[in-house]
DOLUM-108281 format. One record per residue: x, y, z of N, C-alpha, C, O in turn; chain; residue number from 1. Coordinates in Angstrom, 3 decimals. Layout:
N
NODE,n.u,n.v,n.w,ca.u,ca.v,ca.w,c.u,c.v,c.w,o.u,o.v,o.w,tivo,roba
NODE,X,Y,Z,X,Y,Z,X,Y,Z,X,Y,Z,A,NUM
...
// end
This chain:
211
NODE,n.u,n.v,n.w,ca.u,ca.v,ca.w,c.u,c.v,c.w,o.u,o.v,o.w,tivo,roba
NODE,9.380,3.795,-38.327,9.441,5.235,-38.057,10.322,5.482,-36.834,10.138,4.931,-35.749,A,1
NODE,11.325,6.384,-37.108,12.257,6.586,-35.768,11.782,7.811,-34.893,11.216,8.782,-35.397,A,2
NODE,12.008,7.716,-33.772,11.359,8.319,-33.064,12.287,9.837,-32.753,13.481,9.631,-32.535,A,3
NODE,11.954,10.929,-32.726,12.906,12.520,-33.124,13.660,12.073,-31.846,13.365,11.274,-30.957,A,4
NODE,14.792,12.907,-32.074,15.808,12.867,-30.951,15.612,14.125,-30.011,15.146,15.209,-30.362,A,5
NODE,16.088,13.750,-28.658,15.485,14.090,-27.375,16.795,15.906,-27.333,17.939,16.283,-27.588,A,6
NODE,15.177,16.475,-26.707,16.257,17.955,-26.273,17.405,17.426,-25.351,17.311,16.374,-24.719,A,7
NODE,18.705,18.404,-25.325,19.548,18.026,-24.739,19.348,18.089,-22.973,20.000,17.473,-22.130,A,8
NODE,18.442,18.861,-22.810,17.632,18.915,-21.120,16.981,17.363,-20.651,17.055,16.850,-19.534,A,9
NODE,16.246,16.742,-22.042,15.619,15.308,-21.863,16.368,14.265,-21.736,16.128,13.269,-21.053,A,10
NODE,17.579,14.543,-22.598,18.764,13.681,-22.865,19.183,13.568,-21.343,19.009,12.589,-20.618,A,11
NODE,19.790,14.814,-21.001,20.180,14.858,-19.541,19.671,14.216,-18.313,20.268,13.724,-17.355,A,12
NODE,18.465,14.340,-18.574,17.306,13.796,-17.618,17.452,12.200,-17.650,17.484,11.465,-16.663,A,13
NODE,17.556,11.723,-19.348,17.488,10.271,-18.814,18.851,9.537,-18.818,18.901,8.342,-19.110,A,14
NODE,20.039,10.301,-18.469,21.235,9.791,-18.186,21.389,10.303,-16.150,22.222,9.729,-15.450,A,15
NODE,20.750,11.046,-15.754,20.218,10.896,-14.757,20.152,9.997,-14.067,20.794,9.537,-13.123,A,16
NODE,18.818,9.630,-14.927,17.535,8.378,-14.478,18.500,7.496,-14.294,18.640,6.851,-13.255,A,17
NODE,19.264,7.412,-15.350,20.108,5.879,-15.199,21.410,5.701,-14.254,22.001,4.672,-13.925,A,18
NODE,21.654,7.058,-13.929,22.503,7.291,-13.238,21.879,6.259,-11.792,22.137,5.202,-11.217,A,19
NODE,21.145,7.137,-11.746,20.249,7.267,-9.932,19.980,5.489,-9.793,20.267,4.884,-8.760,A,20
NODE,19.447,4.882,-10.890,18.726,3.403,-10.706,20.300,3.165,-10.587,20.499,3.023,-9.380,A,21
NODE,21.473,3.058,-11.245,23.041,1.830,-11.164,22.903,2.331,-9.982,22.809,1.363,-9.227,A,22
NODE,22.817,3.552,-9.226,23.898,3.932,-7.251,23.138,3.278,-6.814,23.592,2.346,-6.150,A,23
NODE,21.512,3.389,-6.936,20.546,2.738,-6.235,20.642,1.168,-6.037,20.546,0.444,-5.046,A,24
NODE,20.847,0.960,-7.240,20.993,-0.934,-7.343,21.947,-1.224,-6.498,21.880,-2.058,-5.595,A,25
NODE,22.986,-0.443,-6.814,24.430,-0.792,-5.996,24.126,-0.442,-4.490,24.480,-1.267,-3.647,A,26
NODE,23.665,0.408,-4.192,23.862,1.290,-2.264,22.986,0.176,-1.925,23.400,-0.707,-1.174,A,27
NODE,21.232,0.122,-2.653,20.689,-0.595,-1.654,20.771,-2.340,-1.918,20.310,-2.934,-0.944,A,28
NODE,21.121,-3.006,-2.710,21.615,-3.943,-2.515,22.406,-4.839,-1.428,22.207,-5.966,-0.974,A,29
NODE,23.653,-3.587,-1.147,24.676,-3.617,-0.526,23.655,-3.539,1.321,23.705,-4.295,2.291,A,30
NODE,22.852,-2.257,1.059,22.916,-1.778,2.570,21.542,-1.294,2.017,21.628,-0.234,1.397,A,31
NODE,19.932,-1.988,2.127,18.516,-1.477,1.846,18.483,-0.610,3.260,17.369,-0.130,3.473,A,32
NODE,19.303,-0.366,4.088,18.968,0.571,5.183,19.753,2.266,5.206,19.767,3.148,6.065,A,33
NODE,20.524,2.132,3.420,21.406,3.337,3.305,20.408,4.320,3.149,19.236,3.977,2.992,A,34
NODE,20.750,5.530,3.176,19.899,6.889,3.126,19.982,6.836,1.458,20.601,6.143,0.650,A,35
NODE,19.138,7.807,1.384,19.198,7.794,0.051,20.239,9.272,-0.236,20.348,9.505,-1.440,A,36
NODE,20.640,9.800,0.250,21.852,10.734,-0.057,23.005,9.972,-0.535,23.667,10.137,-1.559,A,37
NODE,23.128,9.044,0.466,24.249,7.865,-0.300,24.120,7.927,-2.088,24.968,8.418,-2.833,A,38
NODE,23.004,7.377,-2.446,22.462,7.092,-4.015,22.831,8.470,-4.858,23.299,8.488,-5.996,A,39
NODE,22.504,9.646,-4.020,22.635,10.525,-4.916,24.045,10.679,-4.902,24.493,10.701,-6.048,A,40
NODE,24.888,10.791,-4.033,26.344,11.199,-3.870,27.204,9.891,-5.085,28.084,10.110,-5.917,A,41
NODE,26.709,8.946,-4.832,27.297,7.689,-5.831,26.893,7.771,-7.421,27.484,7.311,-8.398,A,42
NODE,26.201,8.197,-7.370,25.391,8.973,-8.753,26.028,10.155,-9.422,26.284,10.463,-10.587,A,43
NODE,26.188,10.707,-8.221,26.935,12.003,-8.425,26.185,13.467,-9.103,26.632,14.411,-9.755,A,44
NODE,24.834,13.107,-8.581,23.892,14.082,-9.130,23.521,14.926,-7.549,23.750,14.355,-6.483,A,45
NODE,22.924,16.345,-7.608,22.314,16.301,-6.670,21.175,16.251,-5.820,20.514,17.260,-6.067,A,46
NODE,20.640,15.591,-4.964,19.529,15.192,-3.779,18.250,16.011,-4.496,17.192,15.422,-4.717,A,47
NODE,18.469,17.587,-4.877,17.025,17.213,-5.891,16.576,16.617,-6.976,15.480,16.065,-7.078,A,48
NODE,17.573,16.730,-7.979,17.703,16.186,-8.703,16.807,14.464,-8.367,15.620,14.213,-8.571,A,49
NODE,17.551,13.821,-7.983,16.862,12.624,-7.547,15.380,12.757,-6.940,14.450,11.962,-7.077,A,50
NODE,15.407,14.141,-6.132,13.981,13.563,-5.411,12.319,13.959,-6.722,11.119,13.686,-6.735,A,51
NODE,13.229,14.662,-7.538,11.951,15.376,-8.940,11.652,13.909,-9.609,10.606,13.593,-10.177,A,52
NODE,12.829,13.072,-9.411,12.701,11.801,-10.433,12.034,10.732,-9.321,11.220,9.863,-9.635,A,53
NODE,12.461,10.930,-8.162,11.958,9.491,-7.005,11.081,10.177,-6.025,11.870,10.692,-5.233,A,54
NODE,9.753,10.489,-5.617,9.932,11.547,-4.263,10.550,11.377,-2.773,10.984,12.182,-1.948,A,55
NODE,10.346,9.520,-2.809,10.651,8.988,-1.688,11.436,8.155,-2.073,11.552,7.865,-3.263,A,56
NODE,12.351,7.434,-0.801,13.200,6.385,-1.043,12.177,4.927,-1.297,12.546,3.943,-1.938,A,57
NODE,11.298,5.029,-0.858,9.967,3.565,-0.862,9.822,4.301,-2.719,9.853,3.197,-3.263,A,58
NODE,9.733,5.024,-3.588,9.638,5.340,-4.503,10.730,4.258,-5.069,10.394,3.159,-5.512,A,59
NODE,12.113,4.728,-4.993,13.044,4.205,-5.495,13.296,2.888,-5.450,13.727,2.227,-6.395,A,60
NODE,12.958,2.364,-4.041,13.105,0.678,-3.869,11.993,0.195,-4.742,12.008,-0.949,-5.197,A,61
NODE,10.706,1.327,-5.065,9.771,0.024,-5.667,10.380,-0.138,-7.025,10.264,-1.171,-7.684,A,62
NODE,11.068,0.983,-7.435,11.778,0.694,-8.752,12.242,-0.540,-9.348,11.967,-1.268,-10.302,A,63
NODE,13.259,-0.454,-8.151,14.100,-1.688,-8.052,13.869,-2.756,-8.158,14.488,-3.620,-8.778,A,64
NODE,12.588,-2.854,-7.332,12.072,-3.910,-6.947,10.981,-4.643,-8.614,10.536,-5.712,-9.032,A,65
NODE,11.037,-3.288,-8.974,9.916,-3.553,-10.634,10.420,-4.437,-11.469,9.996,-5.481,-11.964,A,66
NODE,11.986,-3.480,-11.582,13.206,-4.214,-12.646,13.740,-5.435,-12.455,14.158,-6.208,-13.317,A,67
NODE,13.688,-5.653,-10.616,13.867,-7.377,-10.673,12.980,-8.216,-11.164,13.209,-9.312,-11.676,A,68
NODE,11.793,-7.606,-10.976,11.000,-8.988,-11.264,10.724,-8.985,-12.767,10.447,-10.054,-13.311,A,69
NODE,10.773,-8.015,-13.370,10.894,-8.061,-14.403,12.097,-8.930,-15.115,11.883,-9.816,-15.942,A,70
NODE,13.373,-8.535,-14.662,13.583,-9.523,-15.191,14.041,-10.859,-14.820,15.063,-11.348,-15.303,A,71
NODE,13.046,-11.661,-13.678,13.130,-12.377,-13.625,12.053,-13.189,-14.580,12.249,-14.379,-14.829,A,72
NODE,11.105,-12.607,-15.010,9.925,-12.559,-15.684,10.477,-13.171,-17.271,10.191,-14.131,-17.986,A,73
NODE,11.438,-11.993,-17.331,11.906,-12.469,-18.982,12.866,-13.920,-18.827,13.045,-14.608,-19.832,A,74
NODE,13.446,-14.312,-17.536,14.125,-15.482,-17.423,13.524,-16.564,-17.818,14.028,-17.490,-18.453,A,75
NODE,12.123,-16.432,-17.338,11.728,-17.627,-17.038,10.833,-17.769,-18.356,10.211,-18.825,-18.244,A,76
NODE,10.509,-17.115,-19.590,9.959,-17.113,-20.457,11.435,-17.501,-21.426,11.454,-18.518,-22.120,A,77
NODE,12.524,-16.631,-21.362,12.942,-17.300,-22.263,13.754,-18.930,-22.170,14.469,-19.510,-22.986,A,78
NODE,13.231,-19.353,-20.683,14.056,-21.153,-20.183,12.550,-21.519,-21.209,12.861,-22.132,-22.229,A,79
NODE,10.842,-21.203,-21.063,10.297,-21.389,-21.486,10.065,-21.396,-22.796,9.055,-22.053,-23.048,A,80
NODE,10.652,-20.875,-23.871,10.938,-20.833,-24.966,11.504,-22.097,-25.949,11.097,-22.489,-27.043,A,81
NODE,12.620,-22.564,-25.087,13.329,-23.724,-25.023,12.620,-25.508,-25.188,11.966,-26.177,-24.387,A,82
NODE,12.907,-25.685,-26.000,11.968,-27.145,-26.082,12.417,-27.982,-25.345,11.623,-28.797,-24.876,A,83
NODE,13.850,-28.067,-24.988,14.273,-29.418,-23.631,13.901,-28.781,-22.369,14.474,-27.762,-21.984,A,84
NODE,13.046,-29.294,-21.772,12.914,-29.120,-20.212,13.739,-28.668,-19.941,13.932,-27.459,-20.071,A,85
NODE,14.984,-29.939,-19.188,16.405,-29.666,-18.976,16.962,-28.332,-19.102,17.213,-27.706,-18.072,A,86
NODE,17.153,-27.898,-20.077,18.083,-26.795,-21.191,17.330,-25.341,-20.427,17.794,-24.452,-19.713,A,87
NODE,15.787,-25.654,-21.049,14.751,-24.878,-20.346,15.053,-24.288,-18.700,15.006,-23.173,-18.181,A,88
NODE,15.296,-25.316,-18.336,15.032,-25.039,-16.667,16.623,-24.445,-16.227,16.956,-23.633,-15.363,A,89
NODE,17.502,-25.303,-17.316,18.578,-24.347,-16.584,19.052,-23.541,-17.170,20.168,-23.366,-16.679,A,90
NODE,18.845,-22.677,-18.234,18.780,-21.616,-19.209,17.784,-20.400,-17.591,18.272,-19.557,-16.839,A,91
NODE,16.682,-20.807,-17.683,16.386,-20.107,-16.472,17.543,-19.679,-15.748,18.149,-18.645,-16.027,A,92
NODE,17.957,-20.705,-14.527,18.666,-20.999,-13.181,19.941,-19.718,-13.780,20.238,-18.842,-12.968,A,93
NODE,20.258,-19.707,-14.433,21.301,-19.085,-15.310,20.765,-17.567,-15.583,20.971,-16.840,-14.611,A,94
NODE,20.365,-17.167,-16.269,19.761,-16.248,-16.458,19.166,-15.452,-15.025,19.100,-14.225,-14.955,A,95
NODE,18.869,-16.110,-14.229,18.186,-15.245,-12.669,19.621,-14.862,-12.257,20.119,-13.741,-12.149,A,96
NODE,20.088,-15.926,-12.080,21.650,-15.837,-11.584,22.470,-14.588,-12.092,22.849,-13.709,-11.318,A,97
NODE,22.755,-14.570,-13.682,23.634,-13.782,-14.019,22.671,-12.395,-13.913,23.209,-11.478,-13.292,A,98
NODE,21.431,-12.146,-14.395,20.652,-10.643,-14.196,20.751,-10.527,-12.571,20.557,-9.368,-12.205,A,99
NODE,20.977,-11.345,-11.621,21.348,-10.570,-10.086,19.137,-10.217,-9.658,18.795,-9.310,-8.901,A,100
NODE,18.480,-10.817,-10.102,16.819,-10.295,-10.006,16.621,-10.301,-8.620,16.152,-9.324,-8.037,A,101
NODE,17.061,-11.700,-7.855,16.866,-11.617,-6.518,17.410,-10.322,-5.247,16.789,-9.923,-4.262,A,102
NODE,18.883,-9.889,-5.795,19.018,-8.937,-5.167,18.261,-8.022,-5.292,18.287,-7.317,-4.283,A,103
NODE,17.273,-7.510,-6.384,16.266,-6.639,-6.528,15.255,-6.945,-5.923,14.608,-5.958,-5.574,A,104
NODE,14.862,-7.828,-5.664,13.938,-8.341,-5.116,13.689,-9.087,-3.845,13.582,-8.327,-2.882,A,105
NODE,13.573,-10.280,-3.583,13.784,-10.999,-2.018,14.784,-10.003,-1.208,14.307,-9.536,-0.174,A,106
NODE,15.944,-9.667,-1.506,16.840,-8.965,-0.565,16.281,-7.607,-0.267,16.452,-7.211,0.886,A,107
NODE,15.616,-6.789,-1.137,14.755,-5.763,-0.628,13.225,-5.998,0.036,12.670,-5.077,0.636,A,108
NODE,12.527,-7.466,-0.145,11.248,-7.577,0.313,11.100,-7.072,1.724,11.815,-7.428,2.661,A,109
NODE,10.149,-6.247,1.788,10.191,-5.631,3.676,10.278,-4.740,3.684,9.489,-4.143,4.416,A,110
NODE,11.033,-4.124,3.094,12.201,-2.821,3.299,11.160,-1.243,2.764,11.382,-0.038,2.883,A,111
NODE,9.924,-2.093,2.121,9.366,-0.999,1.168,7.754,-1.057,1.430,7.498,-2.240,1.656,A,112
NODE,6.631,-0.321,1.491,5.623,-0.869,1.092,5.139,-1.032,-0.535,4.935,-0.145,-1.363,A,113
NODE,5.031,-2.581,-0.676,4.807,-2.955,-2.251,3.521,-2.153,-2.765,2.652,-1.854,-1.946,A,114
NODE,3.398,-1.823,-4.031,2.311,-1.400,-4.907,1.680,-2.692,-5.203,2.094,-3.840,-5.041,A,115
NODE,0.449,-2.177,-5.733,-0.407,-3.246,-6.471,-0.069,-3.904,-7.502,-0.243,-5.101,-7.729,A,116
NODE,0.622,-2.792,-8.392,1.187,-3.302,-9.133,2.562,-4.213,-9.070,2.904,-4.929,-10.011,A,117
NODE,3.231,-4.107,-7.964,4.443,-4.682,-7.451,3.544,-6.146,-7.413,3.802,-7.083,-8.169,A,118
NODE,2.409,-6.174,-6.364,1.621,-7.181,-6.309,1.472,-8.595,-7.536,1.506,-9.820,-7.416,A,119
NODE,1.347,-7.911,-8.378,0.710,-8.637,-9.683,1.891,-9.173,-10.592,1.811,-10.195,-11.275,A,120
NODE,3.190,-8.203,-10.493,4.182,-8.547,-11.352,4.608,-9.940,-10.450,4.877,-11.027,-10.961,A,121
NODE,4.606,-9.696,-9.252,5.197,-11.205,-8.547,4.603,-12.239,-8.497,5.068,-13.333,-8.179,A,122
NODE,3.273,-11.927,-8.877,2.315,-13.326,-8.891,2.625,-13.939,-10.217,2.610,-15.134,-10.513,A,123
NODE,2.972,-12.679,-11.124,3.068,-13.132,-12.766,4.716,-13.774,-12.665,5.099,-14.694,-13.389,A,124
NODE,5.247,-13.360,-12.030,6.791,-14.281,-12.020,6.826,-15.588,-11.237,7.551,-16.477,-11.684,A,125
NODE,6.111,-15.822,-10.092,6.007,-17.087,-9.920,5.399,-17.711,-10.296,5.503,-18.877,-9.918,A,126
NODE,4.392,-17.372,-11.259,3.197,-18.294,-12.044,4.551,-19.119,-13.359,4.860,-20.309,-13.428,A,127
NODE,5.059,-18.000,-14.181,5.813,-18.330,-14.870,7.569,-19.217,-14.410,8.339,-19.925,-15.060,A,128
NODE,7.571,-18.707,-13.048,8.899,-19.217,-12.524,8.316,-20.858,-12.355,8.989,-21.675,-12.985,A,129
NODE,6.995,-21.490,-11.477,6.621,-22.646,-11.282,6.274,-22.909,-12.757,6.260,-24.104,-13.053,A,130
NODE,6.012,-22.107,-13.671,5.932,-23.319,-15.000,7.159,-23.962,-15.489,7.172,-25.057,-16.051,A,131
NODE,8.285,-23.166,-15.230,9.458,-23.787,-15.650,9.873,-25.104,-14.703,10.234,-26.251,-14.965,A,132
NODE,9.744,-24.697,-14.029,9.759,-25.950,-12.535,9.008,-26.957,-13.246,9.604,-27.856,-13.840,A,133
NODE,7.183,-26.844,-13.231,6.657,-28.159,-13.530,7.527,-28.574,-14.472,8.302,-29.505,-14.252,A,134
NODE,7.491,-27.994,-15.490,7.403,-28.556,-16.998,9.015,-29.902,-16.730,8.868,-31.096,-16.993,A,135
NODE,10.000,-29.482,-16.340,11.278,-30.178,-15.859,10.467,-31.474,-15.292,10.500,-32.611,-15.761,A,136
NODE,9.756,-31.026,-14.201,9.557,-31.953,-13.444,8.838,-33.188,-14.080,9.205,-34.362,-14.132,A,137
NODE,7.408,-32.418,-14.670,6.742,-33.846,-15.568,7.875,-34.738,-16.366,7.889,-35.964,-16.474,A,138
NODE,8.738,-33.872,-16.848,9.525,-34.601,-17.843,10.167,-35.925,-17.440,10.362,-36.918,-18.139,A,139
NODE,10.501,-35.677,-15.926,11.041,-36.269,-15.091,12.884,-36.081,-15.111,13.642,-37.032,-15.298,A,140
NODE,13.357,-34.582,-14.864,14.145,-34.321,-15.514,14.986,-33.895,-13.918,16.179,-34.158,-13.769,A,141
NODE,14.403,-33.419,-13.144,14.766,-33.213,-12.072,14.699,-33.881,-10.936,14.037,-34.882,-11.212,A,142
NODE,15.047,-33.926,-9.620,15.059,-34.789,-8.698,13.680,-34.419,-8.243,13.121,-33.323,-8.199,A,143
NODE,13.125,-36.085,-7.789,11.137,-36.069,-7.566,10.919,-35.393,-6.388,9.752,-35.172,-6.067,A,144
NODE,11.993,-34.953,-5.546,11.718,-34.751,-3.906,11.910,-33.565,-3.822,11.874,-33.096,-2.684,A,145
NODE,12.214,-32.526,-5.111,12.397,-31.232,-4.924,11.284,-30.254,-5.201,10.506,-30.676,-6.057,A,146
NODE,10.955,-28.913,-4.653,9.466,-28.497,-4.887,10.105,-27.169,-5.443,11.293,-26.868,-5.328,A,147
NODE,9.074,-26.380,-6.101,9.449,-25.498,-6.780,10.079,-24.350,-5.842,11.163,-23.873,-6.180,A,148
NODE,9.464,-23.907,-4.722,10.220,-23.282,-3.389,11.369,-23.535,-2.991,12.168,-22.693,-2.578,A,149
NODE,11.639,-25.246,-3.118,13.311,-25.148,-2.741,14.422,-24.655,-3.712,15.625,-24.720,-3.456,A,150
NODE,13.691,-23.977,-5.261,14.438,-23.714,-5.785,14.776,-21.993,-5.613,15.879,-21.500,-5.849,A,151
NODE,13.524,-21.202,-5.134,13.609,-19.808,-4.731,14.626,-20.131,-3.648,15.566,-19.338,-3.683,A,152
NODE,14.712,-20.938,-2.815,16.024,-20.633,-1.727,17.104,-20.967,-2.377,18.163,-20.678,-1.818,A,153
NODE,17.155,-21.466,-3.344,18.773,-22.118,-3.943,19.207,-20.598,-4.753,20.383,-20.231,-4.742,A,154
NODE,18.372,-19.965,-5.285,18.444,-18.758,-6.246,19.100,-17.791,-5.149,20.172,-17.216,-5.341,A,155
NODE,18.273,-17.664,-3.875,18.691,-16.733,-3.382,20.126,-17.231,-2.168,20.841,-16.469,-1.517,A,156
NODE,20.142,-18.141,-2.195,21.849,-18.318,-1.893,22.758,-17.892,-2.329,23.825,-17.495,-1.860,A,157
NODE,22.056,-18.014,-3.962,23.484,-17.748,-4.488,23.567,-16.114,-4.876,24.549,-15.642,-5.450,A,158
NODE,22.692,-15.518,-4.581,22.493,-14.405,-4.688,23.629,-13.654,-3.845,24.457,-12.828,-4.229,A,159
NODE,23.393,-14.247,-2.464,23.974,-13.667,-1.023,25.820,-14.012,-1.651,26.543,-13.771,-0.684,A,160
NODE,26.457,-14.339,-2.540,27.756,-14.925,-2.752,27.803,-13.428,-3.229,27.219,-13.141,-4.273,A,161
NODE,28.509,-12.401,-2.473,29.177,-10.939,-2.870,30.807,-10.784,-2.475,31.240,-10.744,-1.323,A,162
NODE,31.541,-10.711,-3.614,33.031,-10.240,-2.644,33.131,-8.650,-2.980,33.929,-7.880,-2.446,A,163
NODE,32.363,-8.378,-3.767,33.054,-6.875,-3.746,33.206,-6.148,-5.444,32.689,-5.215,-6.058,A,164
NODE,34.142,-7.117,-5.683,34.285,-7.181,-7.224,33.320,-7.866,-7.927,32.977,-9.014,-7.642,A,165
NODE,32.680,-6.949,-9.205,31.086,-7.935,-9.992,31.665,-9.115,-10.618,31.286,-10.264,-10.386,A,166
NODE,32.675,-8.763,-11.487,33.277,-9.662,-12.456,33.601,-11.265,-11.543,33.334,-12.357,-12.044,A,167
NODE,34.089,-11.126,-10.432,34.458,-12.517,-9.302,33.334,-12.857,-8.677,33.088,-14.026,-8.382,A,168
NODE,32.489,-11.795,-8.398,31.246,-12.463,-7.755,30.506,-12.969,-9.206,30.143,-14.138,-9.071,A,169
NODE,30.287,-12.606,-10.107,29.590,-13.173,-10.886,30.362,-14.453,-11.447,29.548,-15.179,-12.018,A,170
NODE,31.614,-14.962,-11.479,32.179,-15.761,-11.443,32.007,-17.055,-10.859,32.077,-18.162,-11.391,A,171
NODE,31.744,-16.692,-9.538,31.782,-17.472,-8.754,30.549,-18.217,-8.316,30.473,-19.304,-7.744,A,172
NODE,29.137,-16.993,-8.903,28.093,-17.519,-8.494,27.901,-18.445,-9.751,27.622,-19.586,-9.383,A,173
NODE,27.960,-18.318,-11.095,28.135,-19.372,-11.620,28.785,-20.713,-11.722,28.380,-21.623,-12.446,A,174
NODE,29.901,-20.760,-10.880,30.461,-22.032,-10.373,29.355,-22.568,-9.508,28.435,-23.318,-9.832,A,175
NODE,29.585,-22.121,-8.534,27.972,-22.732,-7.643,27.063,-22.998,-8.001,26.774,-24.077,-7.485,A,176
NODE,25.995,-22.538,-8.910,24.911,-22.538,-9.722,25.708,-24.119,-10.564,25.233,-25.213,-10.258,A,177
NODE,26.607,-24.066,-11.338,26.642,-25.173,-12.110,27.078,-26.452,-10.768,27.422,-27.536,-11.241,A,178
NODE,27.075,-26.393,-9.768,27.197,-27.520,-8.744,25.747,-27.786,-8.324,25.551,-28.971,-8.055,A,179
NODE,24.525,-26.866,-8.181,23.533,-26.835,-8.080,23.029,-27.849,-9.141,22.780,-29.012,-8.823,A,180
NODE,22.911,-27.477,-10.166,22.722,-27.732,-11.508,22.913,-29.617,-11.285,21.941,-30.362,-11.163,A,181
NODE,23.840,-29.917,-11.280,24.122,-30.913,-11.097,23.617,-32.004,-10.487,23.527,-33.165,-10.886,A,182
NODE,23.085,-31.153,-8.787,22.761,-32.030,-7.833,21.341,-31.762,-7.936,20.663,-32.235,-7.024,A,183
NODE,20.658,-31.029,-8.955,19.447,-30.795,-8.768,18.612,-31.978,-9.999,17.440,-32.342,-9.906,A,184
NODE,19.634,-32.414,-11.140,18.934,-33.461,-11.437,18.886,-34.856,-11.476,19.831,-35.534,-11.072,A,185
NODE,18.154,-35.201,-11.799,16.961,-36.671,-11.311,18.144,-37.853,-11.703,18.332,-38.415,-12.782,A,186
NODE,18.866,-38.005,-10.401,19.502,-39.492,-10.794,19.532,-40.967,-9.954,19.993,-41.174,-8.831,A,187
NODE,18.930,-41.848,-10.816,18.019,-42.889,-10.009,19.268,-43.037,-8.791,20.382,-42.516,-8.734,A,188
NODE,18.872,-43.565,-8.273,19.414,-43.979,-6.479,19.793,-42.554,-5.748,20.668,-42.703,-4.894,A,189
NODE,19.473,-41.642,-5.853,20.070,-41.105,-5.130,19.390,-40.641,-4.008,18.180,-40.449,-4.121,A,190
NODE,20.193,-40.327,-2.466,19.623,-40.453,-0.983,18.165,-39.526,-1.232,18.094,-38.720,-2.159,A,191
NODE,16.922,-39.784,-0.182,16.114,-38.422,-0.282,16.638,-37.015,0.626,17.326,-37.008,1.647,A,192
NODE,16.231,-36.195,0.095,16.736,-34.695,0.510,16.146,-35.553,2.084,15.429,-36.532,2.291,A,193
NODE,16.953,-34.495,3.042,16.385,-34.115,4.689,15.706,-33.137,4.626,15.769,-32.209,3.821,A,194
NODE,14.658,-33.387,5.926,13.404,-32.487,6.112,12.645,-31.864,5.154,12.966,-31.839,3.966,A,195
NODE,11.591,-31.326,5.635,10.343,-30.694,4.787,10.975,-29.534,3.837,12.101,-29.113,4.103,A,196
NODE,10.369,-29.104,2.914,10.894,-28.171,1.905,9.874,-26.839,2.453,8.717,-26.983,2.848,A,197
NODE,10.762,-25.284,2.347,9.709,-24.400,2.613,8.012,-24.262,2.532,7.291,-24.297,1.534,A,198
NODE,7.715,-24.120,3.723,5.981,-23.804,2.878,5.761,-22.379,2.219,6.692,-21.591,2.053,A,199
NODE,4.845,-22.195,1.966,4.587,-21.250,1.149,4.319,-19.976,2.027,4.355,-18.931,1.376,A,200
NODE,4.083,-19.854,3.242,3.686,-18.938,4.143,4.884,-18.608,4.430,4.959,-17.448,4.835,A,201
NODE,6.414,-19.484,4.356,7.865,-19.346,4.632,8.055,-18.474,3.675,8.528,-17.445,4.157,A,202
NODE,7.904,-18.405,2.533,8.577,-17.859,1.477,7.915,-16.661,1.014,8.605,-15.770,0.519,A,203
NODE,6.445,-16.504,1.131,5.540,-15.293,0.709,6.180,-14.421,1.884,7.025,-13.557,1.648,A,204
NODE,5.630,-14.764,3.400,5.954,-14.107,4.290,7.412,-13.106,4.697,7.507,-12.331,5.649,A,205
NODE,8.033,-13.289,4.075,9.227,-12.424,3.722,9.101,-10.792,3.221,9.729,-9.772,3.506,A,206
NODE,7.737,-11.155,2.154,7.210,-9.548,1.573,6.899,-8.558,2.682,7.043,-7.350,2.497,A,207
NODE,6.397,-9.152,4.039,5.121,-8.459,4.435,6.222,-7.305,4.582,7.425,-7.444,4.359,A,208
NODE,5.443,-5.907,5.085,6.689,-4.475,4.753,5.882,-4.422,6.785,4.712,-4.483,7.163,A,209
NODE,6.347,-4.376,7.065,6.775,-3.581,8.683,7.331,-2.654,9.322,8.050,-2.680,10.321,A,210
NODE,6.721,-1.305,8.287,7.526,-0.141,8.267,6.721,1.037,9.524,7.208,2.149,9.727,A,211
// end
């Protein structure tokens, strides 16, 4: 059953919506300390307009912040899908990479106070992000000295790789990612990593909002 087609006022509304989330992705990505007039002016709608759809800018970042983890969520289900570990795990690494989730996410953590529901989607993405991790790991597919945390900092390295242009930055973060890739699996002799790997109070502690 197809669903009736939208008044041209509704229509409007959700080319809007989509308007407001691309300036948003883009302004606060770039700069989580831009006003939100920025978003609307890049949008090209105007400031009420946006505020009937967002009331606050902590409105809009939690948006943002929804759609990353979301789809980091679907990343890691569909590496999970995958019957080779291997393939699995870097079908993931790939997928976070090219959807950009971390800039939605870690790069805005702070910036906002999280919902409950913000709460739960991130517990549900690292529950599913460390299954992709183990599952590699039992296999014995990856290097033994690496923990599932040192791979949230490798994600978000490559996150931070921006020139300006999407098409070159996304270029480029896949070159890196496939050098990652490389050095991340399990090949007998090789040196052990230096020093301790993040703890977990390193890596949660990033959320807390200090607004």
């Amino acid at each position: 059953m197809t669903s009736p087609p939208m008044s041209g006022r509704r229509r409007q509304a959700a080319r809007n919506d989509e308007l407001i989330l691309q300036a948003a992705r883009a302004v606060f990505t770039a700069d989580p300390g831009a006003p939100v007039a920025a978003v609307a002016e890049r949008a090209g709608v105007g400031i009420s307009a946006l505020y009937r759809r967002y009331p606050s800018k902590d409105a809009l970042l939690q948006k943002l912040c929804y759609d990353g983890l979301q789809l980091f969520i679907k990343a890691a289900r569909d590496g999970l899908a995958l019957a080779d570990p291997w393939e699995g795990f870097a079908r993931f690494m790939r997928d976070v990479v090219d959807y950009d989730s971390h800039s939605l996410t870690i790069a805005l953590a702070g910036t906002f106070p999280p919902t409950e529901e913000l709460y739960r989607e991130a517990e549900l993405a690292a529950r599913l992000g460390a299954e992709v991790f183990e599952r590699a790991a039992a296999a014995g597919v990856i290097r033994p000295d690496l923990v599932v945390d040192d791979v949230s900092m490798l994600l978000e390295q490559l996150a931070s790789v921006k020139l300006g242009d999407e098409a070159r930055t996304a270029a480029l973060r896949r070159r890196y990612l496939a050098l990652m890739l490389e050095s991340l699996r399990h090949r007998p002799g090789a040196p052990p990593l230096p020093g301790p790997p993040p703890s977990r109070e390193e890596i949660e502690g990033r959320w807390a909002y200090h607004g």
